[in-house]
PQR file with spaces between the fields and no chain letter, atoms N, CA, C, O and H, PARSE charges and radii, in Angstrom:
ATOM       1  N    UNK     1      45.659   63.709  196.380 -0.4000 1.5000
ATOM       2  CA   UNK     1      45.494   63.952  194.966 -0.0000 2.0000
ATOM       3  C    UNK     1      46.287   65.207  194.590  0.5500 1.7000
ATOM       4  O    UNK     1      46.062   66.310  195.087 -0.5500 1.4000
ATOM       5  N    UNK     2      47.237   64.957  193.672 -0.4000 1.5000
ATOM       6  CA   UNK     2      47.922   66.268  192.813 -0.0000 2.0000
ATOM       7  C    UNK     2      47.306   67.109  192.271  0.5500 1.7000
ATOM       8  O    UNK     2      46.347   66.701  191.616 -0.5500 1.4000
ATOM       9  H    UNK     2      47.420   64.060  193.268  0.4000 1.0000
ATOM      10  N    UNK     3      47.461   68.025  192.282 -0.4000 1.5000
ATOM      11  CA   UNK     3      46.445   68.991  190.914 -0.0000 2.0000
ATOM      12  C    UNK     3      47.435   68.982  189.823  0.5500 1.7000
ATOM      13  O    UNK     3      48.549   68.475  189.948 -0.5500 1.4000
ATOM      14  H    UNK     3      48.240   68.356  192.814  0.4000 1.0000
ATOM      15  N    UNK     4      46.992   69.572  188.714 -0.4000 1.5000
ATOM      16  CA   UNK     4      47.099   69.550  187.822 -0.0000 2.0000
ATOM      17  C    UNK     4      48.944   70.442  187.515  0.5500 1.7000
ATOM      18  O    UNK     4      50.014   70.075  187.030 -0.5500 1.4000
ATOM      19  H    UNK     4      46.086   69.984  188.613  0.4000 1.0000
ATOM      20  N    UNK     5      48.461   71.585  188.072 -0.4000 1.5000
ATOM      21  CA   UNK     5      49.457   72.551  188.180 -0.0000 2.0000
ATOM      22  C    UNK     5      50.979   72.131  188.523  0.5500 1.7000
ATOM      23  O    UNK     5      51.884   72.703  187.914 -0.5500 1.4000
ATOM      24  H    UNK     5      47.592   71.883  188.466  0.4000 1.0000
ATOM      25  N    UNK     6      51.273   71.155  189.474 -0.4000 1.5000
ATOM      26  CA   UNK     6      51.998   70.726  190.272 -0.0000 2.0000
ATOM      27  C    UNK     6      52.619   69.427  189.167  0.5500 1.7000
ATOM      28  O    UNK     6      53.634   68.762  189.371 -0.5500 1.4000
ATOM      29  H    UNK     6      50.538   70.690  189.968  0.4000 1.0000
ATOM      30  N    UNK     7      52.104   69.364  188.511 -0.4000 1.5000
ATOM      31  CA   UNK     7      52.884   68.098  187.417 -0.0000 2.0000
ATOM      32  C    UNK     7      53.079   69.117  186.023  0.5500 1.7000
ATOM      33  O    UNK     7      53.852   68.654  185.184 -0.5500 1.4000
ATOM      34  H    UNK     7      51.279   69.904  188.345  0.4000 1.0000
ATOM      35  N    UNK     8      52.500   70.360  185.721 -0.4000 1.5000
ATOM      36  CA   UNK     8      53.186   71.009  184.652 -0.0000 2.0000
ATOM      37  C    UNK     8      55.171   71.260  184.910  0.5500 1.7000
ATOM      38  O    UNK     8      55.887   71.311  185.909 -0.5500 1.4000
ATOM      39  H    UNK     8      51.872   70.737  186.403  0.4000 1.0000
ATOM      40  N    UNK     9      55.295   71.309  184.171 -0.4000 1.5000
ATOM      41  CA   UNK     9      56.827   72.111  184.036 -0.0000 2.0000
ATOM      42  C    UNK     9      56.755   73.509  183.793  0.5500 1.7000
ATOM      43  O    UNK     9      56.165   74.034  182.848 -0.5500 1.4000
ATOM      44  H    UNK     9      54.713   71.267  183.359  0.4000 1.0000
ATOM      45  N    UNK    10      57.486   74.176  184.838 -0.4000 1.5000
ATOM      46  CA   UNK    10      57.773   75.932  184.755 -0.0000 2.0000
ATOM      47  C    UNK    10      58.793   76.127  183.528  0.5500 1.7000
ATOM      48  O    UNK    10      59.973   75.778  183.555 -0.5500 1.4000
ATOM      49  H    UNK    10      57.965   73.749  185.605  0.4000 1.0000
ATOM      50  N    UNK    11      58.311   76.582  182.730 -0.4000 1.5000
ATOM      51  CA   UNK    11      59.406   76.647  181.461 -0.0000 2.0000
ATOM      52  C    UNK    11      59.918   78.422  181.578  0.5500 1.7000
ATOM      53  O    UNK    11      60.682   78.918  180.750 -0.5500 1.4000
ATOM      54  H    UNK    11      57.352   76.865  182.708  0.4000 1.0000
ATOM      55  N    UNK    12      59.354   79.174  182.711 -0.4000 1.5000
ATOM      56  CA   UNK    12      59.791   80.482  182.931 -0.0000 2.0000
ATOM      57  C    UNK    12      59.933   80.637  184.024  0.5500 1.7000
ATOM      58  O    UNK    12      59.305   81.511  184.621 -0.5500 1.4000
ATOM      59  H    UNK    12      58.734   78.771  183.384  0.4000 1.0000
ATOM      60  N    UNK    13      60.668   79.960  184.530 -0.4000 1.5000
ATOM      61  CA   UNK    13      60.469   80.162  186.018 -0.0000 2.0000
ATOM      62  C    UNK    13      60.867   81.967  186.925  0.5500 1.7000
ATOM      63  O    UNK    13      60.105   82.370  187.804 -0.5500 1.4000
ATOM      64  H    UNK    13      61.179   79.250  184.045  0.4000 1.0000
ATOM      65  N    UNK    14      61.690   82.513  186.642 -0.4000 1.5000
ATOM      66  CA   UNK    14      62.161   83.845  186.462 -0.0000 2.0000
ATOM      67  C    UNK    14      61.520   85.110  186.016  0.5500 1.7000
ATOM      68  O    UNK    14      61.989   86.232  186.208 -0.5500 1.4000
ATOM      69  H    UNK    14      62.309   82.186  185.928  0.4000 1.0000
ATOM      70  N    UNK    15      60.130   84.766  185.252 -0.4000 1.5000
ATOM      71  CA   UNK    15      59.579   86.198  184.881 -0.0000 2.0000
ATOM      72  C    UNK    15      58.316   86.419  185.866  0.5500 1.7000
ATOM      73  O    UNK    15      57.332   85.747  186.173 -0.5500 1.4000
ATOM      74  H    UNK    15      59.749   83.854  185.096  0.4000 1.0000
ATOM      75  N    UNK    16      58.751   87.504  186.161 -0.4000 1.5000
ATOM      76  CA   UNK    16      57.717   88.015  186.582 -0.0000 2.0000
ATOM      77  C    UNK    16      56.503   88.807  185.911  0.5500 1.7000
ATOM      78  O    UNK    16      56.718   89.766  185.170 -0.5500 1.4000
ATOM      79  H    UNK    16      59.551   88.051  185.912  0.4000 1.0000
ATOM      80  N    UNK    17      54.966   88.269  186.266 -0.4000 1.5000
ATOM      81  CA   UNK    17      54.053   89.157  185.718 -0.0000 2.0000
ATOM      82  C    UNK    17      53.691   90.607  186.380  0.5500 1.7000
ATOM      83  O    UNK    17      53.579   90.982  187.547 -0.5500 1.4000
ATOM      84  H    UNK    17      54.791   87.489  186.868  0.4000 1.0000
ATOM      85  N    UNK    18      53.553   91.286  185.053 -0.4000 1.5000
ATOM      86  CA   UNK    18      53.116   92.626  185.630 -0.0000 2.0000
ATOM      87  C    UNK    18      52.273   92.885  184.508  0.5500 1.7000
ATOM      88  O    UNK    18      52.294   92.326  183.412 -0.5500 1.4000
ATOM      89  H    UNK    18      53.644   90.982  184.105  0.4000 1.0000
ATOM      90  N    UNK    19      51.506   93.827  184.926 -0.4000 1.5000
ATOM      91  CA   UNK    19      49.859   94.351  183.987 -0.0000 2.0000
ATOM      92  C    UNK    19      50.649   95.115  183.416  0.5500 1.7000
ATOM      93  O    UNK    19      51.721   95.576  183.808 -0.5500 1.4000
ATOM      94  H    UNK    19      51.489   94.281  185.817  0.4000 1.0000
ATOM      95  N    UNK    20      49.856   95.310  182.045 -0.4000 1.5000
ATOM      96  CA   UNK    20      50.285   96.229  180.772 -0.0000 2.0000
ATOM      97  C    UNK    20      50.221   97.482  181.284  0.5500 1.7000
ATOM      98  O    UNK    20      50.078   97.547  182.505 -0.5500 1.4000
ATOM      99  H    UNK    20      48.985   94.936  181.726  0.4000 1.0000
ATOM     100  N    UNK    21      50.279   98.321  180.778 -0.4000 1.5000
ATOM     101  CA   UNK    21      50.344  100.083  181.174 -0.0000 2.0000
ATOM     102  C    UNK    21      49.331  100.014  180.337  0.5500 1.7000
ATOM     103  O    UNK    21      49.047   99.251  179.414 -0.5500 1.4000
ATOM     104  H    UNK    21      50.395   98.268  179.786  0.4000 1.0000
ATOM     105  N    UNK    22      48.556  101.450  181.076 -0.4000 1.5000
ATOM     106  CA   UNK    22      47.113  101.827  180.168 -0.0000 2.0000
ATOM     107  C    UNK    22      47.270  102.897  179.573  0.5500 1.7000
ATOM     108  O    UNK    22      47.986  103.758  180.085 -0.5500 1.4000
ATOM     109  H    UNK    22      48.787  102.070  181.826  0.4000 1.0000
ATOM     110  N    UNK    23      46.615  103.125  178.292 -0.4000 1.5000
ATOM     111  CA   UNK    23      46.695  104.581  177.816 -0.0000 2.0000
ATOM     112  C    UNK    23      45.403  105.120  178.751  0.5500 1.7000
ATOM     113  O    UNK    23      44.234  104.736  178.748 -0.5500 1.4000
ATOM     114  H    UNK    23      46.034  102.426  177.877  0.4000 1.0000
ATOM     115  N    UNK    24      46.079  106.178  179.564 -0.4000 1.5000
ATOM     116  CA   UNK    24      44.696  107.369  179.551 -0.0000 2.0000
ATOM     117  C    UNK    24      44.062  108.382  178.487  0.5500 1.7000
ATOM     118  O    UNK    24      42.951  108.911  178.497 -0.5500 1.4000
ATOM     119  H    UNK    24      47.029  106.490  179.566  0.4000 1.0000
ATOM     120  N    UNK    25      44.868  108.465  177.781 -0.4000 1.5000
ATOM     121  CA   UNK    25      44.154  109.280  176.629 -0.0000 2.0000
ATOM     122  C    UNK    25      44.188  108.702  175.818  0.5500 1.7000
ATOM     123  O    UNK    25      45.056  107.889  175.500 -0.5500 1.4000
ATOM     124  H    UNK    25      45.770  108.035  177.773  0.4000 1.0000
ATOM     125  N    UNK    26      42.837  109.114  175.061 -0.4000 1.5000
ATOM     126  CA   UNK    26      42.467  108.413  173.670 -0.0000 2.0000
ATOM     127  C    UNK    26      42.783  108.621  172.586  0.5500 1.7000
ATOM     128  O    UNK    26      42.824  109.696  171.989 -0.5500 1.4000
ATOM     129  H    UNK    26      42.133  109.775  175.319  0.4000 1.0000
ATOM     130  N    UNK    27      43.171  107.039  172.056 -0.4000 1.5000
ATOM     131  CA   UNK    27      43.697  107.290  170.855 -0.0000 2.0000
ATOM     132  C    UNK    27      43.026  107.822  169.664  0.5500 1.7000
ATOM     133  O    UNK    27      43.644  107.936  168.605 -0.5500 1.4000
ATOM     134  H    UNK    27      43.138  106.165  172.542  0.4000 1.0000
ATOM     135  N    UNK    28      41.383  108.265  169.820 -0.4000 1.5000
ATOM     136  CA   UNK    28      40.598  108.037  168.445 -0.0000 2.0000
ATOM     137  C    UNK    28      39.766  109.484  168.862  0.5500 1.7000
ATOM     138  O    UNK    28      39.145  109.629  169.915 -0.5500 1.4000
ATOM     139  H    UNK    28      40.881  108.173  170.680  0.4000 1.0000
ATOM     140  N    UNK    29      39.857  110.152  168.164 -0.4000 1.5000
ATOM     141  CA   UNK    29      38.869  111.330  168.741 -0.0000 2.0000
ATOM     142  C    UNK    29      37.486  110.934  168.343  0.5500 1.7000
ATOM     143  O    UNK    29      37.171  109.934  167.698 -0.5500 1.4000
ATOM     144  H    UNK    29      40.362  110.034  167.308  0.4000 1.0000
ATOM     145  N    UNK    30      36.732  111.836  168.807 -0.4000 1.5000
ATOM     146  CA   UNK    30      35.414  111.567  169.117 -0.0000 2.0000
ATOM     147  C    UNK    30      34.205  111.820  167.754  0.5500 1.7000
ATOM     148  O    UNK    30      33.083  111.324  167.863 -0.5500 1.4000
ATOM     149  H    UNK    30      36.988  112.648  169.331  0.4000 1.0000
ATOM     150  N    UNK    31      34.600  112.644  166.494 -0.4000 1.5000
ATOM     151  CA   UNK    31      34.492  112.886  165.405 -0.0000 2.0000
ATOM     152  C    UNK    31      34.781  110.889  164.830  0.5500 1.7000
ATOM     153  O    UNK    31      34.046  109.979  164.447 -0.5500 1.4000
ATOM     154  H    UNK    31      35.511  113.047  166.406  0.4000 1.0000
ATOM     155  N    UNK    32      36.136  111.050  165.069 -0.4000 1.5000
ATOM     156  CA   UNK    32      36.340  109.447  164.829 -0.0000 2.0000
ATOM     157  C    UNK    32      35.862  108.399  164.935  0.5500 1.7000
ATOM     158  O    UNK    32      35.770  107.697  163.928 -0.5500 1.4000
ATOM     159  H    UNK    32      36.733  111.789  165.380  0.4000 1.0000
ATOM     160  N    UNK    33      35.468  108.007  165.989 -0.4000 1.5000
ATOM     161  CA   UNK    33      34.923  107.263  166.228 -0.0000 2.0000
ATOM     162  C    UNK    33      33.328  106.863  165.699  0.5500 1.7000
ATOM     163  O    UNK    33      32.840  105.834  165.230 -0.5500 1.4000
ATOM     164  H    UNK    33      35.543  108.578  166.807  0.4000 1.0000
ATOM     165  N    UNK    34      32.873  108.002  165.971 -0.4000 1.5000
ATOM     166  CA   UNK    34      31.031  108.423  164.877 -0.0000 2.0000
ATOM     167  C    UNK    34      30.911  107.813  163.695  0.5500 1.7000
ATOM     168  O    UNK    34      30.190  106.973  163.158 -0.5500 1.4000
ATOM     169  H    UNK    34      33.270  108.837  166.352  0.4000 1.0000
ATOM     170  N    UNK    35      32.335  108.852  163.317 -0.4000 1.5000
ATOM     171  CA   UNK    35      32.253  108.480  161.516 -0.0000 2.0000
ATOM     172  C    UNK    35      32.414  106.801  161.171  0.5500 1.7000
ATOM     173  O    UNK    35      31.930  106.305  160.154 -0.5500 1.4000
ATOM     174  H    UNK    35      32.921  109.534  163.753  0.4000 1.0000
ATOM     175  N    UNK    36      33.021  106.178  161.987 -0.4000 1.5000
ATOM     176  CA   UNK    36      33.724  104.970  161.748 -0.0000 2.0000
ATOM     177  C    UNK    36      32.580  103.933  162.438  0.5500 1.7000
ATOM     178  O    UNK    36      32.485  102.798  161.972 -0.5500 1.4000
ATOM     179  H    UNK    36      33.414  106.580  162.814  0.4000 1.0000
ATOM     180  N    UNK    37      31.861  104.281  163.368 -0.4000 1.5000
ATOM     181  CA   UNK    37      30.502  103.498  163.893 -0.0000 2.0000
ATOM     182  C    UNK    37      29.622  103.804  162.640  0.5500 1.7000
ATOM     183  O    UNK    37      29.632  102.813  161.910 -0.5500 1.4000
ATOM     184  H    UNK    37      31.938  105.203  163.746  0.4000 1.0000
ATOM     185  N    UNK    38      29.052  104.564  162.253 -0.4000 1.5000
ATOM     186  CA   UNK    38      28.237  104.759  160.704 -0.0000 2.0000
ATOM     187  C    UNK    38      28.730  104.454  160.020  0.5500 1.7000
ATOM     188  O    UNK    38      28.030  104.414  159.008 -0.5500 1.4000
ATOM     189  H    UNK    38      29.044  105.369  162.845  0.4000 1.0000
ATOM     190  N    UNK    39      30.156  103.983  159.767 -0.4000 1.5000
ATOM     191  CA   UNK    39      30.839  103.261  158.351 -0.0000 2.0000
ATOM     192  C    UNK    39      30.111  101.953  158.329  0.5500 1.7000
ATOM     193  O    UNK    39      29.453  101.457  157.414 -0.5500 1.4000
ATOM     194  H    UNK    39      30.725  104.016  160.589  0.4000 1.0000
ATOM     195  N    UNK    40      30.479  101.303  160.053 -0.4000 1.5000
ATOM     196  CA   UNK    40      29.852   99.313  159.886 -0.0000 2.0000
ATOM     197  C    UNK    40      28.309   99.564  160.028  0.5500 1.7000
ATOM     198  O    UNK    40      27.573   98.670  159.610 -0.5500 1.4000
ATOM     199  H    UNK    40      31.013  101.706  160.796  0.4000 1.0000
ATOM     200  N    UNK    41      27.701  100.778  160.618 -0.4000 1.5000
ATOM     201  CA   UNK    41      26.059  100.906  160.632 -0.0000 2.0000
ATOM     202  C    UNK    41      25.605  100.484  158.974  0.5500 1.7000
ATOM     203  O    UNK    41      24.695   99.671  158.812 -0.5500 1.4000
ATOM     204  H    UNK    41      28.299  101.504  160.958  0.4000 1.0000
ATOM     205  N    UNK    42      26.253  101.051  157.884 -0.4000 1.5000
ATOM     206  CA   UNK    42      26.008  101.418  156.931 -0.0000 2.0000
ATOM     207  C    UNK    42      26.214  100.515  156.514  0.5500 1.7000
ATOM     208  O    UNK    42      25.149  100.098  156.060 -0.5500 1.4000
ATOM     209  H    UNK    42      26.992  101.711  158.016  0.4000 1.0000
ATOM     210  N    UNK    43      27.668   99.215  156.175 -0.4000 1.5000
ATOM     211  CA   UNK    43      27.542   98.372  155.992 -0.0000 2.0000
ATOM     212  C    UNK    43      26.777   97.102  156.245  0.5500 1.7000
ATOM     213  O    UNK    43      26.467   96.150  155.529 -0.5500 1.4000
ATOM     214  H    UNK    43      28.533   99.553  156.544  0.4000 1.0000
ATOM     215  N    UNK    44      26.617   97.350  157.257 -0.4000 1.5000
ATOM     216  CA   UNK    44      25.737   96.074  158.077 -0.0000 2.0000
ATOM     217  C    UNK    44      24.313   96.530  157.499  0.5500 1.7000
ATOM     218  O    UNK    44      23.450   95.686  157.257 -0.5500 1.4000
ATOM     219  H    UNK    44      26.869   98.123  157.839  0.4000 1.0000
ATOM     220  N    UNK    45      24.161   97.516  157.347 -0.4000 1.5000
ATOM     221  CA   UNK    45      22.699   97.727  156.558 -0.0000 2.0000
ATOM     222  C    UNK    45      22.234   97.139  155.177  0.5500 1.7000
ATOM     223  O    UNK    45      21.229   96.486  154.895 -0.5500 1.4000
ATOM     224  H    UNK    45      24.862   98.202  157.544  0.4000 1.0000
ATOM     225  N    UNK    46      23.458   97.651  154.276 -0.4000 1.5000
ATOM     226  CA   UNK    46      23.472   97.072  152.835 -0.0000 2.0000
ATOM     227  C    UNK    46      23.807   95.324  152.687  0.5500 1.7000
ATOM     228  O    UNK    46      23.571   94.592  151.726 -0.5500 1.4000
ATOM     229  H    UNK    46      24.274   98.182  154.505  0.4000 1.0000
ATOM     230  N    UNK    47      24.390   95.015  153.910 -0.4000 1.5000
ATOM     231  CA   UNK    47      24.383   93.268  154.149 -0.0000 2.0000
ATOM     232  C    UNK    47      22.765   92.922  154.536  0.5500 1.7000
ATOM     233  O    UNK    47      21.997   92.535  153.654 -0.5500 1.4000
ATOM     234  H    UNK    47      24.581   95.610  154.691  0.4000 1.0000
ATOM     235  N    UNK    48      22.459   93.045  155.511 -0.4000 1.5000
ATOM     236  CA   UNK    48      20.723   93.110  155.396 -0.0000 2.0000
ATOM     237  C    UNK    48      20.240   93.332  154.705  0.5500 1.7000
ATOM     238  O    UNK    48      19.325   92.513  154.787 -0.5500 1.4000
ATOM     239  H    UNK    48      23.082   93.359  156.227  0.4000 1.0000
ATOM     240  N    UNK    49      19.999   94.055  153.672 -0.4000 1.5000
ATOM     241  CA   UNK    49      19.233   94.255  152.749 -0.0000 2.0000
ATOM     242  C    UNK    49      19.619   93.224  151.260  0.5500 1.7000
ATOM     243  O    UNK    49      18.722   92.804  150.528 -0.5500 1.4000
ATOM     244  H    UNK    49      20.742   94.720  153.606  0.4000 1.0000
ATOM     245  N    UNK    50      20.768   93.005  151.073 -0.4000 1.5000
ATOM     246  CA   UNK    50      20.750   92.171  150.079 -0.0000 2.0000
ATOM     247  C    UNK    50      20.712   90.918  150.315  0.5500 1.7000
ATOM     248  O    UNK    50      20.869   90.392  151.417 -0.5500 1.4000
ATOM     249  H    UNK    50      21.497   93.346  151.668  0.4000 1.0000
ATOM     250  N    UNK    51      20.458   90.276  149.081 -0.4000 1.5000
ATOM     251  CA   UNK    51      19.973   88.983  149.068 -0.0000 2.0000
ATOM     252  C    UNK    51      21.383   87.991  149.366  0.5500 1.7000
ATOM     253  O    UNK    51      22.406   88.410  148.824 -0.5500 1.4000
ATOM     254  H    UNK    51      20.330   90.703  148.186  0.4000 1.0000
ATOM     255  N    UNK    52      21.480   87.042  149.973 -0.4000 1.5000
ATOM     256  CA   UNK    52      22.467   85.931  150.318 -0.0000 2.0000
ATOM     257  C    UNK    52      22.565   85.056  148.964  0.5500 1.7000
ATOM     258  O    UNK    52      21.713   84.446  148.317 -0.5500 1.4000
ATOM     259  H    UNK    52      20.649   86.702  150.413  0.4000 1.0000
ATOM     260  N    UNK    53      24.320   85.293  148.759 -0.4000 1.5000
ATOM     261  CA   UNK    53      24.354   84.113  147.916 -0.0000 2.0000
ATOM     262  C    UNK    53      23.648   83.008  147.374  0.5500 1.7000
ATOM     263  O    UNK    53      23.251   82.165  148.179 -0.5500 1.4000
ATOM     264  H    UNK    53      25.012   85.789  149.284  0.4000 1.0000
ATOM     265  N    UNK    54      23.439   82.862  146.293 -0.4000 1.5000
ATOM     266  CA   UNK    54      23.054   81.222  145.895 -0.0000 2.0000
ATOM     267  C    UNK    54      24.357   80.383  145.685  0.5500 1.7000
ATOM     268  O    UNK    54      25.404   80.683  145.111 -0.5500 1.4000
ATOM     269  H    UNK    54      23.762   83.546  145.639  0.4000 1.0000
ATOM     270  N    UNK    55      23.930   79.125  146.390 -0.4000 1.5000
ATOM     271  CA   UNK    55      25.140   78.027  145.595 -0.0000 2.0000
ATOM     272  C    UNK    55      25.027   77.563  143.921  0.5500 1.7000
ATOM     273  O    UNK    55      24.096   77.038  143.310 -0.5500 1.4000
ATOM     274  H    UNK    55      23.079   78.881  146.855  0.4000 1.0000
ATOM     275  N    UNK    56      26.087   77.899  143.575 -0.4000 1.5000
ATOM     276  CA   UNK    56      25.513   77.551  142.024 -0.0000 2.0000
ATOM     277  C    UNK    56      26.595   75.972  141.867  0.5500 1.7000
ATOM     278  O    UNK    56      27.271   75.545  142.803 -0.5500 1.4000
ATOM     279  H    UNK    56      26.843   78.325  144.072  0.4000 1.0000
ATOM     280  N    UNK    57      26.524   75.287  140.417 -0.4000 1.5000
ATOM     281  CA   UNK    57      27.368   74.022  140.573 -0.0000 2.0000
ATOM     282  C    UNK    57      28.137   74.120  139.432  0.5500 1.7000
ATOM     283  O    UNK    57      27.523   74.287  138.378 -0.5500 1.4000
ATOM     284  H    UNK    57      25.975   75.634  139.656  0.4000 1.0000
ATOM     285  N    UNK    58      29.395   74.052  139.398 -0.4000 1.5000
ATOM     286  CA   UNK    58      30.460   74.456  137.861 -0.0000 2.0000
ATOM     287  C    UNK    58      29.753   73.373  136.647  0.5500 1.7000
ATOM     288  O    UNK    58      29.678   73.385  135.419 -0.5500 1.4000
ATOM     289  H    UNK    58      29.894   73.917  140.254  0.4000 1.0000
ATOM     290  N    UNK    59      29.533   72.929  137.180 -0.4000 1.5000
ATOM     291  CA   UNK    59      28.820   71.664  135.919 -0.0000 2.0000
ATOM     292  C    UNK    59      27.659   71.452  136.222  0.5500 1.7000
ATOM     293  O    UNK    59      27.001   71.902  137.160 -0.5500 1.4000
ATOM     294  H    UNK    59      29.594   72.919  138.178  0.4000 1.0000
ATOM     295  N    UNK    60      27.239   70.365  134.976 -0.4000 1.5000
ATOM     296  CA   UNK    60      25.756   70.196  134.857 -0.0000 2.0000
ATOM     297  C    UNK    60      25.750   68.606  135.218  0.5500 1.7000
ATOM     298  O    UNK    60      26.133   67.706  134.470 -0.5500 1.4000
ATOM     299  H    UNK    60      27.774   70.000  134.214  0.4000 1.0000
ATOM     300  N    UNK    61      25.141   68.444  136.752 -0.4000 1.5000
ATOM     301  CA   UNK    61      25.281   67.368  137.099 -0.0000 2.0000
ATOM     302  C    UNK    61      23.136   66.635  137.155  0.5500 1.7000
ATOM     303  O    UNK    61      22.086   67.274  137.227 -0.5500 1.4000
ATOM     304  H    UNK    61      24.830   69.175  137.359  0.4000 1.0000
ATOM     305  N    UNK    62      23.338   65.500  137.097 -0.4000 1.5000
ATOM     306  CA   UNK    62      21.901   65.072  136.597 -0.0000 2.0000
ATOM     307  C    UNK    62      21.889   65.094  138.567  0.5500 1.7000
ATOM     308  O    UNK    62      22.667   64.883  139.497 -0.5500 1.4000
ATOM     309  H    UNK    62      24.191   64.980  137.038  0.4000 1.0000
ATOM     310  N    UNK    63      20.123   65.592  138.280 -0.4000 1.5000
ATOM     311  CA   UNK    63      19.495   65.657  139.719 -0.0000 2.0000
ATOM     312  C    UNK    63      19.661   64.126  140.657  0.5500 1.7000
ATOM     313  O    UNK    63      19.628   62.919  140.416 -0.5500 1.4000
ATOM     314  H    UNK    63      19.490   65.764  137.524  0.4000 1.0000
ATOM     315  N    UNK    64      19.784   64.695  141.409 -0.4000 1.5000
ATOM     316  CA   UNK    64      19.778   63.458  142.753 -0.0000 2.0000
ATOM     317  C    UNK    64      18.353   62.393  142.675  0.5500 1.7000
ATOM     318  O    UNK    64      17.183   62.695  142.442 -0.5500 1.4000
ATOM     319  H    UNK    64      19.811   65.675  141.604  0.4000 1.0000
ATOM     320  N    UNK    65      18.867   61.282  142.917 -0.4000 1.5000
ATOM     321  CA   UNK    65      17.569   59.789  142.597 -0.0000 2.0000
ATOM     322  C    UNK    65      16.729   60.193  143.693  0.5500 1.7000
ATOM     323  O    UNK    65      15.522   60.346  143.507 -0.5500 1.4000
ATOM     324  H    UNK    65      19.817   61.036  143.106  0.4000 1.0000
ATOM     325  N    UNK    66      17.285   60.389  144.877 -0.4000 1.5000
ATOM     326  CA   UNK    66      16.301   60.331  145.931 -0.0000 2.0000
ATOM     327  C    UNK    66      16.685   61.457  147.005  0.5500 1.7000
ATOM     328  O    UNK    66      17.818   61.433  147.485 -0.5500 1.4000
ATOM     329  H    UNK    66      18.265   60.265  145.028  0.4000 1.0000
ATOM     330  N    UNK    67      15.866   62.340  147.352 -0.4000 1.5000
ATOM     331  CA   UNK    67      16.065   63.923  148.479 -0.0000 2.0000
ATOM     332  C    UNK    67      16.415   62.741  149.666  0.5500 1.7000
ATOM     333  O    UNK    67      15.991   61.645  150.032 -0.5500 1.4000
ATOM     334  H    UNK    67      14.945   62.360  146.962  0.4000 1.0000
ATOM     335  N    UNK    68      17.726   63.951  150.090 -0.4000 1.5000
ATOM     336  CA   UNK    68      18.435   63.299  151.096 -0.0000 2.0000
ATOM     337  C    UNK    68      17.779   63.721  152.322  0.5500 1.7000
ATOM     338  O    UNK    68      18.001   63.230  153.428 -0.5500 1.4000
ATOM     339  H    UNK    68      18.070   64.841  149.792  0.4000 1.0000
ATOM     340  N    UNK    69      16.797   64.844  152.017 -0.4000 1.5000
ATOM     341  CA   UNK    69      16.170   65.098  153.455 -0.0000 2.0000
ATOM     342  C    UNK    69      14.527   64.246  153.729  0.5500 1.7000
ATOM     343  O    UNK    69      13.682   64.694  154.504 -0.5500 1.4000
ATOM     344  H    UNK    69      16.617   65.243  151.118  0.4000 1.0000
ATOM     345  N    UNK    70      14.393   63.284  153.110 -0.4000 1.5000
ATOM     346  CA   UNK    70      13.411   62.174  153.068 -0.0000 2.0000
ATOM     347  C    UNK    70      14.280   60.973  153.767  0.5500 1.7000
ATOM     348  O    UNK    70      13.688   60.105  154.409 -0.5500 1.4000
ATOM     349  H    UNK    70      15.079   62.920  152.479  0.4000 1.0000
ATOM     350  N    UNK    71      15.291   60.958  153.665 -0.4000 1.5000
ATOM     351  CA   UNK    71      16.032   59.524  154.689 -0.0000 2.0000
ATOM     352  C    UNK    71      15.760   59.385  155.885  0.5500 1.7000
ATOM     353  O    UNK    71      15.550   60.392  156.561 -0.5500 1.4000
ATOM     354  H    UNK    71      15.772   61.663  153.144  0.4000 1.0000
ATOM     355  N    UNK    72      15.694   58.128  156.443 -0.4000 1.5000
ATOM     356  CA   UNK    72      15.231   58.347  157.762 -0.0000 2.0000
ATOM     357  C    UNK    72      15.722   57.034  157.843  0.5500 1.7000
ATOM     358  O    UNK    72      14.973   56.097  157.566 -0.5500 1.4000
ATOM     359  H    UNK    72      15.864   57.310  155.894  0.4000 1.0000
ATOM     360  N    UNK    73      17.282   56.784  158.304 -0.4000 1.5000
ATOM     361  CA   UNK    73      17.622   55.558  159.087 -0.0000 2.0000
ATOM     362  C    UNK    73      16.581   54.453  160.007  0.5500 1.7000
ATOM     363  O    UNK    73      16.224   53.330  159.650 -0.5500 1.4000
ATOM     364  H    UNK    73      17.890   57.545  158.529  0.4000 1.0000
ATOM     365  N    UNK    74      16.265   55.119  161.193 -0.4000 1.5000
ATOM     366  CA   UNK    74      15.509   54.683  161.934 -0.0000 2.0000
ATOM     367  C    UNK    74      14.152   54.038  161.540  0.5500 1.7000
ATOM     368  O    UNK    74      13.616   53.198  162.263 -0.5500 1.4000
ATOM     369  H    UNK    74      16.555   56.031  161.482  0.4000 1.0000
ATOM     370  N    UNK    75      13.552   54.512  160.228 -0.4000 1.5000
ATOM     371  CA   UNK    75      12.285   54.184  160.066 -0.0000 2.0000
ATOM     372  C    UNK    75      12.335   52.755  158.421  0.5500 1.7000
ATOM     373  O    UNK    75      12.782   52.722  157.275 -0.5500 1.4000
ATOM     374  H    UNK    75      13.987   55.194  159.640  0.4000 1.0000
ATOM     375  N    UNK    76      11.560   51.833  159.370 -0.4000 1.5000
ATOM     376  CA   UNK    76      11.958   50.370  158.819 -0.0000 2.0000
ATOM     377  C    UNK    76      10.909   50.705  157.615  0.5500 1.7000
ATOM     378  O    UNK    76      10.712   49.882  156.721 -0.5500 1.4000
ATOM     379  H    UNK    76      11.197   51.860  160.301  0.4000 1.0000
């Protein structure tokens, strides 16, 4: 049995992988980072606390004959 690998096509055959370089020092000082964690604390707070959208409908459409969550295929 073939694997899988062995029927792809090498469309790079020539590059070699190598790992990214790391920054050792940080890009964000430490003031920074605080302020900017209490920015989404703060947001994520005022999202919790308010109320979720309603769906509203651009027009005035006449109510549904029969609730679609009363259907029941299965039941004769």
């Amino acid at each position: 049995m073939t694997t899988l690998e062995n029927n792809q096509l090498n469309l790079f055959p020539d590059v070699m992988l190598t790992p990214a370089p790391r920054q050792e020092q940080l890009v964000m000082s430490h003031n920074a980072l605080v302020q900017w964690k209490s920015q989404i604390f703060d947001y994520k707070q005022k999202v919790r606390e308010s109320k979720p959208p309603q769906q509203v409908t651009l027009f005035d459409i006449a109510p549904n004959h029969c609730d679609p969550d009363q259907i029941d295929p299965l039941n004769k």
